[in-house]
N, C-alpha and C positions, 0 to 999 in steps of 0.2 A: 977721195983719199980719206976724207977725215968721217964718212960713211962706214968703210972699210978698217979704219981703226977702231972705233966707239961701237959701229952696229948699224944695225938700221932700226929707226926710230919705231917701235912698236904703235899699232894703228890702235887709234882709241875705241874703246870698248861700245859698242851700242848701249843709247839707254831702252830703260826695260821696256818700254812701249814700241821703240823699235823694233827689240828682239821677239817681243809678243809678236808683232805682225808677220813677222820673218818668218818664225813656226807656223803660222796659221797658214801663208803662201806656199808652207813644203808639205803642209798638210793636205793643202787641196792638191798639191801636184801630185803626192803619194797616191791621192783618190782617185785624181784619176787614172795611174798609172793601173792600180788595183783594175780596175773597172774594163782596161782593155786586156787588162790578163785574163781577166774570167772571160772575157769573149773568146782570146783565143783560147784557152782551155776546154770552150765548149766546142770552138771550130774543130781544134783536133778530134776529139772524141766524136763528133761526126762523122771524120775521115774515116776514120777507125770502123766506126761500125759501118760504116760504106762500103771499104772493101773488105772486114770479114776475114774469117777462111780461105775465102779465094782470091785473096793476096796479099798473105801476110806481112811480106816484107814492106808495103807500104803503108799498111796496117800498124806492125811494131814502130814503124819512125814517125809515125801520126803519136802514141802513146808516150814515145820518147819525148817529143818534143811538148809531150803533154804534162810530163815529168819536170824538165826543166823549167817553164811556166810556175807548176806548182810549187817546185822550192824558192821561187824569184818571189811567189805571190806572199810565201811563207815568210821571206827576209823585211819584204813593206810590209806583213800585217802586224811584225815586231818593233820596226823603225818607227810606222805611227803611234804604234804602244807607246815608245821613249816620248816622241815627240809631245803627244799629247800629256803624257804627266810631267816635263817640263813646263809646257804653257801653263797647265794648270797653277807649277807652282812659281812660276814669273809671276804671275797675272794674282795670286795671294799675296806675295811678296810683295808687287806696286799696291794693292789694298792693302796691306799694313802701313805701309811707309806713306801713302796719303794718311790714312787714319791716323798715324802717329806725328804727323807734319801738323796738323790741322789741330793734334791734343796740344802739341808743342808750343801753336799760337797761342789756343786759347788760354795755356798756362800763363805764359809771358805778357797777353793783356792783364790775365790776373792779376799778375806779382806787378806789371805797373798800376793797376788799378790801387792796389792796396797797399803801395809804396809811401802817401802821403798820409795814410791812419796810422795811428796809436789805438791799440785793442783798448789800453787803459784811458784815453779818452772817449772813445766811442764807449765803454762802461758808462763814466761818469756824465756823459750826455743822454745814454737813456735813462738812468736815474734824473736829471734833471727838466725831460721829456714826462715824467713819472709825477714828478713833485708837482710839476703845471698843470698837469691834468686832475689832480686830486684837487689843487685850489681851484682851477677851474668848476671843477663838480659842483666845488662848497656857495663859491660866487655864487653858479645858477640857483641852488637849493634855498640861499637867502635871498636873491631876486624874487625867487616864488612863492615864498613865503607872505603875507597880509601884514600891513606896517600898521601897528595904531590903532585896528579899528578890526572888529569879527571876531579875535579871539575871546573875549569877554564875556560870549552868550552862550550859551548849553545848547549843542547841535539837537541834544535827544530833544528837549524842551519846546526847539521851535518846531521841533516836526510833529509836537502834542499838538501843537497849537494852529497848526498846517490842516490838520485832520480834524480837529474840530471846529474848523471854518468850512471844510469841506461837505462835512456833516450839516452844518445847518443851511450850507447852499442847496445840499441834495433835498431836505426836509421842506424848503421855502416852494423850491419845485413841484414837491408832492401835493404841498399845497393848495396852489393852484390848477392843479391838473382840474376839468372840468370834466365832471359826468358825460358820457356820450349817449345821446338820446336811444332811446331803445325802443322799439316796433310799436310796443302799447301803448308808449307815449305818441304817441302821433295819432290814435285812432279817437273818432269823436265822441264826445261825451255821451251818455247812456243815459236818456231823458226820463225824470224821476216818478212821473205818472204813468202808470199802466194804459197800452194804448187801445184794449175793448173799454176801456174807463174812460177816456177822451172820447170814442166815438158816441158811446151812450146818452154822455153828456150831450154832445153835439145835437142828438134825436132828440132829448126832451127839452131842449131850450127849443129848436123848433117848433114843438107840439102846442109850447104853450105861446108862442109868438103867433101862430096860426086861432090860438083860442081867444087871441084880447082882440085881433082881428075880426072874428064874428060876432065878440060881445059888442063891438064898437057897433059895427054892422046893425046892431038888431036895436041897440038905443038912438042911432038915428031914424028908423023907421018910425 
């Protein structure tokens, strides 16, 4: 009764991923509806040319029926048409609405994330971030700096002074370098008396060794 007074309760609506499917399943059933129509569209037209002229009247109701096929085929090739740019625009419509779910989170992390800053604090901390690092800088610059002792001397000075110790190390080296024997030095000396002038001598100290020898000779007799 109380149906019959108010209504009947309207059935709730599919969500879109339902009705996505839903299309897809009247899409294949479309295809293959499609798919036996062309078969028999070509059965007929078989008939047809089968019997020809020589019998037309089974001929004409092969064509008939081959007419009827083709406007059936005509009404799915337009229903898929709908169907298909319906899905299309379901299935855009759940990619927006995720995309737009998904920006909506990551807004609302945001705005809690940034709920606990002050822009004008976070200024005032990186200026203070700023001032730290500059004293910081200065600290190291005067740690590096030689306490007490180096700055007093003339860098140019000592490098006069570098160089001319250098100088007289290379020079002390020179010094002592020693001659390296060389070929002539090594050959034997070249004996100062001519050697027909040694032999000569040699014959006449003979001659006359041989002469006191016979004078000896002949005063002992």
């Amino acid at each position: 009764m109380l149906s019959n007074i108010f209504g009947k309760k309207k059935p709730a609506a599919p969500s879109t991923q339902d009705a996505i499917q839903q299309l897809r399943e009247t899409e294949e059933m479309l295809v293959k509806k499609q798919e036996f129509l062309e078969n028999k569209i070509n059965a007929e037209v078989a008939t047809a040319r089968k019997y020809g002229t020589g019998n037309k009247r089974l001929a004409l109701h092969a064509l008939k029926r081959k007419k009827q096929y083709e406007k059936q085929l005509n009404h799915i090739d337009g229903t898929l048409t709908t169907i298909e740019f319906q899905r299309q625009t379901l299935e855009n419509a759940s990619t927006n609405a995720e995309v737009l779910n998904v920006m909506g989170a990551a807004a609302k992390s945001l705005k809690a994330a940034h709920k606990d800053m002050d822009i004008d604090e976070v200024h005032d901390l990186m200026e203070d971030i700023a001032d730290q690092q500059e004293i910081s800088n200065e600290i190291a610059e005067a740690i590096s700096q030689p306490a007490g002792f180096g700055n007093e001397f003339d860098e140019d000075e000592l490098l006069r002074e570098l160089e001319e110790l250098e100088q007289e190390e290379l020079d002390k080296r020179l010094l002592n370098v020693k001659p390296m024997p060389t070929a002539v030095d090594n050959l034997p000396e070249v004996p100062n008396t001519n050697l027909q002038t040694s032999a000569k001598h040699k014959t006449k100290t003979r001659e006359q060794d041989d002469d006191l020898d016979a004078l000896e000779a002949w005063a002992a007799s």
